[in-house]
C-alpha positions as a Python dict, from the first residue, in 0.01 Angstrom:
ca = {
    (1, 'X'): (0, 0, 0),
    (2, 'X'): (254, -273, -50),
    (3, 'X'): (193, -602, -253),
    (4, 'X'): (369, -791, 30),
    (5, 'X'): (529, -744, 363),
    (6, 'X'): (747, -962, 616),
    (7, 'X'): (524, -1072, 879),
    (8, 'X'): (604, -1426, 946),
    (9, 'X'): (950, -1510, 1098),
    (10, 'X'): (1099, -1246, 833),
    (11, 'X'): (955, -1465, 568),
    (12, 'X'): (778, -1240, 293),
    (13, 'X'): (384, -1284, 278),
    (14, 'X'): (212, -1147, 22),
    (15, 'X'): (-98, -884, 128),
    (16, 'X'): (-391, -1003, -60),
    (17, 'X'): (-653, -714, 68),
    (18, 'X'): (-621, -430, 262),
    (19, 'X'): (-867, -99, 414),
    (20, 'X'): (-790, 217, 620),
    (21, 'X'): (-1057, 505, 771),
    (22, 'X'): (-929, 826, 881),
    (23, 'X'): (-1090, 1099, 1020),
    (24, 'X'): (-1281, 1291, 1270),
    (25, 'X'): (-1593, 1261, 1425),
    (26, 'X'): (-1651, 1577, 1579),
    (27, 'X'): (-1410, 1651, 1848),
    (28, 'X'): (-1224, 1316, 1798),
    (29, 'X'): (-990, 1205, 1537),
    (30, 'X'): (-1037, 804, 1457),
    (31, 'X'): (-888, 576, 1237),
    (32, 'X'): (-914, 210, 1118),
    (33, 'X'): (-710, 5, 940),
    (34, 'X'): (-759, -384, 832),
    (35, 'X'): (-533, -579, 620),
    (36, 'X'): (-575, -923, 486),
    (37, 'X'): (-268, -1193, 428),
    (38, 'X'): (-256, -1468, 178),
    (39, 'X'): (-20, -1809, 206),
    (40, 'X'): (337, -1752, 196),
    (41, 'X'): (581, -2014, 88),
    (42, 'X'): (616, -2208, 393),
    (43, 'X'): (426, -2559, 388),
    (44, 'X'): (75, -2493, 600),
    (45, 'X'): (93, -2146, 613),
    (46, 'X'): (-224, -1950, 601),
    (47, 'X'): (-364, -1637, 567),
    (48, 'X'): (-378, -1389, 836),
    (49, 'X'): (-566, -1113, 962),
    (50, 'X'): (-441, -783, 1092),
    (51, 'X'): (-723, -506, 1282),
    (52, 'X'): (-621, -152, 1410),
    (53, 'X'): (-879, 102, 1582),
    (54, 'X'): (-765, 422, 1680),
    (55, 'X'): (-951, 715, 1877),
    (56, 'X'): (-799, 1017, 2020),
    (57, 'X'): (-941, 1322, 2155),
    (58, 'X'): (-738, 1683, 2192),
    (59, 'X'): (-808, 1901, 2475),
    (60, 'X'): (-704, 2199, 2665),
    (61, 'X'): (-446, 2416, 2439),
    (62, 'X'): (-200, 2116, 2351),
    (63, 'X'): (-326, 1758, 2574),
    (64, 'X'): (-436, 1528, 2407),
    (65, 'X'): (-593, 1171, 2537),
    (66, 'X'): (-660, 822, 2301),
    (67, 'X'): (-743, 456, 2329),
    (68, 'X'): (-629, 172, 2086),
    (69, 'X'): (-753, -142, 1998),
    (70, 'X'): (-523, -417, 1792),
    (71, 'X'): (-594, -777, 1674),
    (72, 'X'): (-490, -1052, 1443),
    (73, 'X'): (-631, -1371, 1350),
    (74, 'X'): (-532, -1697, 1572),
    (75, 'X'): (-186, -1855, 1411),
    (76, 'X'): (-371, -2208, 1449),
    (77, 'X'): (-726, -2291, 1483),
    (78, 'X'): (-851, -2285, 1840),
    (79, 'X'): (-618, -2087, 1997),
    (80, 'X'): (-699, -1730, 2150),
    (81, 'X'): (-754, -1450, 1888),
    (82, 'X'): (-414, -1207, 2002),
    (83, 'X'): (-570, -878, 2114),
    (84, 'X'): (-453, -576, 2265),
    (85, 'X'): (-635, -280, 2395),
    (86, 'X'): (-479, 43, 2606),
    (87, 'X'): (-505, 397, 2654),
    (88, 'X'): (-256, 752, 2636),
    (89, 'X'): (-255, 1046, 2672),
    (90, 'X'): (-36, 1351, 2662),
    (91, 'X'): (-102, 1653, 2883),
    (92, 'X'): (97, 1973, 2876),
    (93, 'X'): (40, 2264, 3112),
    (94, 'X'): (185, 2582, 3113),
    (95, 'X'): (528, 2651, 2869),
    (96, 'X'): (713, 2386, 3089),
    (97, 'X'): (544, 2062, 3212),
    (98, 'X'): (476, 1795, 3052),
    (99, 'X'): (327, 1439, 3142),
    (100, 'X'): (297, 1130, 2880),
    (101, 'X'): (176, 815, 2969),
    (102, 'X'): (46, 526, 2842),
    (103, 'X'): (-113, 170, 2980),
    (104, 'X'): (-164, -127, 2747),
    (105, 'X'): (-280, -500, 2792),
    (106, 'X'): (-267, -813, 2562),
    (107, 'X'): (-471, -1124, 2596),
    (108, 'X'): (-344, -1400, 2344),
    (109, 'X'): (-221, -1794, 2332),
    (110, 'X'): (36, -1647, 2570),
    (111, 'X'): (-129, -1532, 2847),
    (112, 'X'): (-305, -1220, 2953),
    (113, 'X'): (7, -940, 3057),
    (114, 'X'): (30, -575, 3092),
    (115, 'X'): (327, -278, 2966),
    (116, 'X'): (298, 76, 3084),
    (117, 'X'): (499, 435, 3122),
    (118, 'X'): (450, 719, 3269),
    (119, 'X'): (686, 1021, 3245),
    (120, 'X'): (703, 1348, 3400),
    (121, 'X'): (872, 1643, 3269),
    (122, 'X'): (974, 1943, 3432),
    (123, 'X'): (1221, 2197, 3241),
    (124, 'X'): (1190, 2552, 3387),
    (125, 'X'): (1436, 2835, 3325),
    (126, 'X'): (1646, 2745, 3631),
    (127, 'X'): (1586, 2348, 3729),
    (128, 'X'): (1481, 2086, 3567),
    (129, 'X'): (1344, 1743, 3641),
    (130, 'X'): (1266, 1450, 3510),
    (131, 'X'): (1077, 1098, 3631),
    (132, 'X'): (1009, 800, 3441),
    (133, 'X'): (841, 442, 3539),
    (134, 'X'): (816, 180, 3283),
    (135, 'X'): (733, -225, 3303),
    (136, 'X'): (666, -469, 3040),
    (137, 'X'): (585, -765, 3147),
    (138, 'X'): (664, -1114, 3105),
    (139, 'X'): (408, -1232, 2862),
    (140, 'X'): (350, -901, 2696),
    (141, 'X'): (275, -1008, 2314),
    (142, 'X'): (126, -694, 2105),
    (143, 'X'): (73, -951, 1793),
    (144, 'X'): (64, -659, 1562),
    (145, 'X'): (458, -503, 1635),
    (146, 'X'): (702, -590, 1840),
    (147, 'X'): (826, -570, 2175),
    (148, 'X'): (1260, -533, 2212),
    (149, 'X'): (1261, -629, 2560),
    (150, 'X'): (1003, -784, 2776),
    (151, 'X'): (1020, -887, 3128),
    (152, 'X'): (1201, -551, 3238),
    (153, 'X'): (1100, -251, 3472),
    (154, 'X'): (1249, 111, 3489),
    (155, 'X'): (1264, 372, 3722),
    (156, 'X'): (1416, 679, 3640),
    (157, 'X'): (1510, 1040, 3757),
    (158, 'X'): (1699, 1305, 3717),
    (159, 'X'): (1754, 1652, 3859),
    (160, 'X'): (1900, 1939, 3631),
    (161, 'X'): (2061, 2242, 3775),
    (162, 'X'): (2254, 2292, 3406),
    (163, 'X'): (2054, 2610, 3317),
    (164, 'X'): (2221, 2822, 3632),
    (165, 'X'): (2578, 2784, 3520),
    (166, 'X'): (2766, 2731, 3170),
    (167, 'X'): (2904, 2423, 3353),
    (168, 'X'): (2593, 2248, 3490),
    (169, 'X'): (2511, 2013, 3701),
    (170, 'X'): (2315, 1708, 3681),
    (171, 'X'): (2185, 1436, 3887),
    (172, 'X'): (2049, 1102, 3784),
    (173, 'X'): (1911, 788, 3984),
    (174, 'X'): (1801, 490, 3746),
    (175, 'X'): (1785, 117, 3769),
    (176, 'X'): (1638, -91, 3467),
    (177, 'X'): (1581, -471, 3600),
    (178, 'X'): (1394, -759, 3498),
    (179, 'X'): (1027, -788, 3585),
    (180, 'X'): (1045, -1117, 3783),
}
């Protein structure tokens, strides 16, 4: 693990303390990880707090279903701990179809907000098709990571036909606008 890390405003903060658990208990794989800040060199800094808890089960042949927790000690006293919590999964059936999706929520100082995706995957030996729905929302704030664009939905789809001919063809519809 590394001595330090840039966590605040790209500012380098040294990592004073710092665990992680992995494993499985029986049929699920779980892992933990907490690390503990110290001061950087910005006047009234303090230490920080950074929580992970993983769990994800497998089933079926190659599915595969989790939920995640995340949190980090309040930037200033008496304001909201930042936590986020959400679920995924991953199911695959048959040589060709595939759906991942995932649903996540974060309560913080910024508000309570939700991101999510879904995506559907069809790729047979003739056709293929693709769908896609994705929306991060205004005050979505994972505290732990990053977010590159908030405030933003997407729908997407798109037809194949390019396994039938050595030329192809391929439709798409797709529209990414802001959430508001």
């Amino acid at each position: 693990m590394c001595s330090s890390d840039l966590l605040e405003d790209g500012r380098e903060t040294p990592i004073r303390v710092g665990g992680r658990v992995t494993g499985r208990i029986g049929k699920f794989s779980v892992g933990g990880l907490d690390i503990q800040t110290g001061k950087n060199d910005v006047p009234g800094s303090v230490g920080r707090n950074f929580s992970v808890l993983r769990v994800k089960r497998d089933f079926l042949r190659r599915s595969s279903a989790g939920l995640i927790m995340t949190g980090r000690s309040a930037k200033n006293p008496g304001d909201t701990r930042p936590l986020t919590y959400g679920v995924d999964g991953s199911f695959n059936f048959y040589d060709n179809i595939a759906i991942n999706t995932y649903w996540a929520q974060t309560d913080g100082p910024k508000g309570t907000d939700v991101n999510y995706r879904g995506h559907l995957a069809y790729t047979g030996d003739r056709y293929g098709l693709q769908l896609e729905r994705l929306l991060v929302g205004t005050r979505f704030d994972p505290a732990i990571g990053f977010v590159r664009r908030g405030d933003m939905r997407r729908s997407f789809a798109v037809f194949d036909q390019t396994r039938i001919a050595p030329q192809g063809i391929a439709y798409a519809i797709g529209s990414t606008t802001p959430a508001s």
